[in-house]
N, C-alpha and C positions, 0 to 999 in steps of 0.2 A: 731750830737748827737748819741752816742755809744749806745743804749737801751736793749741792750746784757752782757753790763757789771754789771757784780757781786760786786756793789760796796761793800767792810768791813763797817757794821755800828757798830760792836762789838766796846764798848769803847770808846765810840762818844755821852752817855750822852741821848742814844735812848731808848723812850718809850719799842719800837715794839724789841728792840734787846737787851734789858736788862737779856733777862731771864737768869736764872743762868746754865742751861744745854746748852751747846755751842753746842749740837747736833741736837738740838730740830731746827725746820727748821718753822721760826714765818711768818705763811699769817693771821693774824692778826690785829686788829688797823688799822684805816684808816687813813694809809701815805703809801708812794709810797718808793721802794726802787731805785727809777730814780734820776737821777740830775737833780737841775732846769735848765729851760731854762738859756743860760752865760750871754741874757740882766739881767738877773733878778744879777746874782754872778758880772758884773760887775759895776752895780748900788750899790751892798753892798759893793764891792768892795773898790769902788771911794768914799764911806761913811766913810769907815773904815781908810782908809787914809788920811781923811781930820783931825783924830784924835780928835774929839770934839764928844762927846755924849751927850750936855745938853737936858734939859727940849723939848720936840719938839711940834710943834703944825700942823695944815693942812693949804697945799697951795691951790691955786684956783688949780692949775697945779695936784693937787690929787684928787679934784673934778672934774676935767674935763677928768681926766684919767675913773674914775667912769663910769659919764654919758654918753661920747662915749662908750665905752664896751656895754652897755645896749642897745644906739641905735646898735651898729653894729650886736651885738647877738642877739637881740631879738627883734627888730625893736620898740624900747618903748622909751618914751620921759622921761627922771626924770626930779624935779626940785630940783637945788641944795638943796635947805631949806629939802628935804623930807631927807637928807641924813645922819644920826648919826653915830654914834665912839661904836664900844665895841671890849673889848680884844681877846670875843669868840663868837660864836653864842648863849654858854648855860650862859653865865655873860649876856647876853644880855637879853636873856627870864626871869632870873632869876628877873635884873630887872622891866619888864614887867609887869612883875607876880604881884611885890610889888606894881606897880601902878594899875593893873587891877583887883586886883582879893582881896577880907576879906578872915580871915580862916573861913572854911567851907565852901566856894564856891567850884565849881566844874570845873574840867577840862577836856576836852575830847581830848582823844590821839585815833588813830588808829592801835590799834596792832596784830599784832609783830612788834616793833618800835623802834629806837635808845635811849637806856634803861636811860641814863641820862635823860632822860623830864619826868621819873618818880619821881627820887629825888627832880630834879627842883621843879615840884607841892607839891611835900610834903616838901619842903623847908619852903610852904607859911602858911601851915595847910591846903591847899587846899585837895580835894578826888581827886583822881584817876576816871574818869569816859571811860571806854572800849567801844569805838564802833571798836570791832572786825573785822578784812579786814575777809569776805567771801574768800576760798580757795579751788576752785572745779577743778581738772583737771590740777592741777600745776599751774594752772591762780588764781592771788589774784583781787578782784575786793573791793567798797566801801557796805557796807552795809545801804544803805538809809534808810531806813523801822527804822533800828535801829536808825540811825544817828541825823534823826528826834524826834522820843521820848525820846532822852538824854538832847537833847537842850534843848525841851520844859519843861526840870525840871524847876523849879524854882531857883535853886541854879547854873545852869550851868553857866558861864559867857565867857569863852573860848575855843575855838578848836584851838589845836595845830595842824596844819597840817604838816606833811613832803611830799616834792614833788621836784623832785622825791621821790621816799620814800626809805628809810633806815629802813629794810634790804632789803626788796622785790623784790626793781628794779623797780616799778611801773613808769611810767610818765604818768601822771593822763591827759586825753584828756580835748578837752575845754567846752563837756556837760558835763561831773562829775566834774569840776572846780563850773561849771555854776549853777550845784545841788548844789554844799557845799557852795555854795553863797547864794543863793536862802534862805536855808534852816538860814544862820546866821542871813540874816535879819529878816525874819520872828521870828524869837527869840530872837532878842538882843544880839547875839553871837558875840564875839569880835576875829578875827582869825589872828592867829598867824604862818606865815608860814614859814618854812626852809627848802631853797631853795639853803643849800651848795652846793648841787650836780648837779645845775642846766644846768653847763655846760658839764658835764660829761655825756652826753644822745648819744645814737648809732643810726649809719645811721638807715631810717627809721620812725624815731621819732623824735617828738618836744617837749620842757620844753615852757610851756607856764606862764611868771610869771603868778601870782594871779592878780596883778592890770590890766594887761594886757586882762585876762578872761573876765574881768567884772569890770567896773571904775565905777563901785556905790559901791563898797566896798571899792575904796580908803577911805575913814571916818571909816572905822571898822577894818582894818587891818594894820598889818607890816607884812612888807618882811624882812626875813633876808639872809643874802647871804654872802659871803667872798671871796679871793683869794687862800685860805689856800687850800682846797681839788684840787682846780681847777689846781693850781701851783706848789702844794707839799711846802707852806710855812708856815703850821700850826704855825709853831716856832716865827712866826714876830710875832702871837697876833691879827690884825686889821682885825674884821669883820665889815661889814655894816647893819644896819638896816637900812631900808626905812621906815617912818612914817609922811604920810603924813596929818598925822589930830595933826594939829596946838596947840591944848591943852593937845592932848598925849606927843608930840612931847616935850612941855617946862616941862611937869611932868617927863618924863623919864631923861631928858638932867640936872635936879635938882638931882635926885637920884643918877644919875650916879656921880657926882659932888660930893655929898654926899657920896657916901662910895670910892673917890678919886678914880675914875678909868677915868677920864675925858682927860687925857694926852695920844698920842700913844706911842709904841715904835718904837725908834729914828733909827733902819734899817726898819721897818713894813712898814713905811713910802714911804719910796723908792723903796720896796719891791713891794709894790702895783701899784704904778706908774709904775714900767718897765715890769709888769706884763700887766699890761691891755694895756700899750701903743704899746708893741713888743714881747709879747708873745704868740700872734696866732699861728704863724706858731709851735712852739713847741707843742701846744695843739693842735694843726692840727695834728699833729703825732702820740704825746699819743692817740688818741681816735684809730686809726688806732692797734697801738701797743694791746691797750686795748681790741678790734674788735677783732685780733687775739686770746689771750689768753682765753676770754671766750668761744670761737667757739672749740679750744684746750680741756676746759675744759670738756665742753659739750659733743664732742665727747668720751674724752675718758671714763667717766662716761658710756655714751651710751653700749663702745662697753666693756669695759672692768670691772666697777664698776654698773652694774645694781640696786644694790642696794641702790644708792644713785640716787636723781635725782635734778639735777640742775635748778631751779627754772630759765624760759628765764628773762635774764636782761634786762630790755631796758635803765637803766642808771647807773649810780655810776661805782666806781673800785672793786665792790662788787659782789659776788653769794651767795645767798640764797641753802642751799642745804637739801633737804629734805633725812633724814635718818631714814625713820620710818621703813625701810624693816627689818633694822640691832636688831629689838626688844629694844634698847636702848633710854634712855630716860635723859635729865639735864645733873648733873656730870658724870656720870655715861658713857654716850656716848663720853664727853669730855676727858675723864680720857682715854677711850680708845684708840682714836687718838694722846693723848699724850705719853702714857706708850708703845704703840704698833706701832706704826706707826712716832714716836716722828717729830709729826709736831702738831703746835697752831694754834686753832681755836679761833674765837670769841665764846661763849659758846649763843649760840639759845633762852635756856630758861631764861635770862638777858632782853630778847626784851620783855617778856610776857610769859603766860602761853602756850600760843597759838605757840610761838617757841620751844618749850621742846626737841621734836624728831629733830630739824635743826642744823646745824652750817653758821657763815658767813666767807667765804672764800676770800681775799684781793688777789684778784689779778695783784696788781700795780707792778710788779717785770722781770726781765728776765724771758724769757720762757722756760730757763732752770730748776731756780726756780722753778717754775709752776710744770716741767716734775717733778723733783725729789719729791715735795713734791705727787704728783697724784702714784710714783711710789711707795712709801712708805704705802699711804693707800691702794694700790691695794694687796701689801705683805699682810698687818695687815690684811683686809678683806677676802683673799684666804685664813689665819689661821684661823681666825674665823670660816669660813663656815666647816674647816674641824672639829673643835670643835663641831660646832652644829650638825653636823653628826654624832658625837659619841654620843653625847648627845641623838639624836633620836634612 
């Protein structure tokens, strides 16, 4: 595996590469500009050639591809029945929602957070309910104090948790798993966690699922998880939720059936399977690759962009980057890095208020990428500074 190479995604039908300025240099969107693993291309491959794309359904051979992955990563036992079908992780919650939650219930997120689980909630007529991540010293921590008097509303009925968490980098240890446990039962809290990123975590640290924390929450919770970030397959469609409480489990599996999303797609399929079954060693590598580029970024922030600071990852393909030095704020910061510097951020203030002064920086790409885009903001921000010089 080349990890060096600058693949073309222009004109390939890409999210991340659409933009209409061919200049603009996109760390953006979370997909990877790597190749998948070749078991994974030559599973689509042998699909693709067998020339039939009907109606598809799950083999045991895709549940067992599942369940091993989980014991091998994270030493945890599933059982098959716990294991559901969605095309994404947010169709998934979406559904969730419609079984867990009346309008006017309430939902709690922790932000600054992957800004889609706001519309999700408001999808339902559900509120918005904020327990805000505490943010002292560049370290984001849970704010319990709060966390606790949100629940005990009466109207709250869910916590959406992200873990690791998106944007931050967070991989939440197993007492503050143990507190947001704690805390759901005492309050009838029903927790909902996503856990795309779970394999994505840096030497050093561990993703510990949610059920894995604390197995008295198996009755109150789903996991949800997928292949797509881990393997760079967003495109198949096929995330999993885990729900193992029995009556959740037949109400979601209706719904889903109900607005016809109950079918996978006919490569997602195989996709998955040669993903979990031979695609370690390739993820063995990304993390190493990925290990590099943030330590790259880090530094050069450090020595050459002071005024930015890199929030330390401990998971995702993600940086958190605090730009509060540059007086900029929202659009405004964004418009900057794009007009000046023409590279694409994810835009900060999208996660919460509580992101406004941030952007999030994808660093899933060659490290020449990486160089060029850090060289471009190092120009735009040398302008700047002499601007505000004149300006004083």
């Amino acid at each position: 595996m080349n990890w060096n190479d600058c693949i073309e995604r222009t004109n390939t039908h890409s999210v991340k590469w659409s933009f209409p300025d061919g200049d603009v240099i996109p760390m953006c969107i979370a997909d990877m500009d790597f190749q998948v693993s070749s078991a994974i291309v030559e599973a689509l491959n042998k699909k693709a050639q067998h020339g039939i794309y009907g109606y598809t359904t799950f083999s045991d051979r895709y549940f067992e591809s599942i369940i091993s992955w989980w014991k091998r990563r994270f030493g945890m036992e599933l059982d098959k029945e716990w294991i559901s079908f969605s095309p994404g992780i947010i169709p998934g919650i979406n559904v969730l929602l419609s079984v867990l939650t009346e309008p006017g219930d309430g939902v709690i997120i922790q932000d600054p957070v992957y800004y889609p689980f706001y519309s999700t909630i408001e999808n339902h007529g559900c509120s918005v309910m904020k327990n805000t991540l505490l943010y002292e010293g560049g370290v984001y921590s849970i704010d319990f104090e709060d966390l606790e008097e949100k629940a005990s509303r009466s109207r709250a009925k869910v916590l959406i948790l992200c873990s690791p968490h998106n944007p931050v980098g967070r991989v939440w240890t197993k007492e503050e798993l143990l507190k947001i446990g704690d805390i759901a039962k005492r309050h009838d809290l029903w927790i909902i966690s996503d856990e795309m990123h779970g394999d994505l975590v840096y030497s050093g640290y561990e993703h510990i699922p949610l059920f894995k924390g604390d197995e008295s929450l198996l009755e109150r919770s789903i996991l949800c998880a997928a292949p797509s970030k881990t393997f760079n397959i967003a495109g198949l469609q096929t995330s999993i939720l885990l729900i193992p409480n029995e009556e959740l489990r037949a109400k979601y599996q209706d719904k889903l059936t109900g607005y016809g999303l109950m079918r996978p797609n006919v490569f997602g399929i195989e996709g998955t399977i040669a993903a979990y079954e031979e695609g370690e060693p390739w993820l063995n590598e990304l993390l190493m690759v990925l290990e590099e580029n943030k330590q790259y970024v880090q530094n050069y922030l450090d020595q050459q962009i002071p005024e930015l600071k890199a929030i330390q990852s401990e998971a995702t393909h993600l940086i958190w980057i605090d730009c509060t030095e540059l007086g900029m704020n929202g659009e405004e910061l964004c418009r900057f890095f794009l007009e000046k510097a023409r590279v694409k951020f994810d835009e900060g203030f999208k996660f919460g208020d509580s992101g406004t002064s941030f952007v999030r920086m994808n660093i899933a790409c060659p490290k020449e990428r990486v160089d060029m885009a850090l060289r471009r903001m190092h120009e735009a921000i040398l302008e700047h500074r002499v601007e505000q010089q004149v300006v004083k």
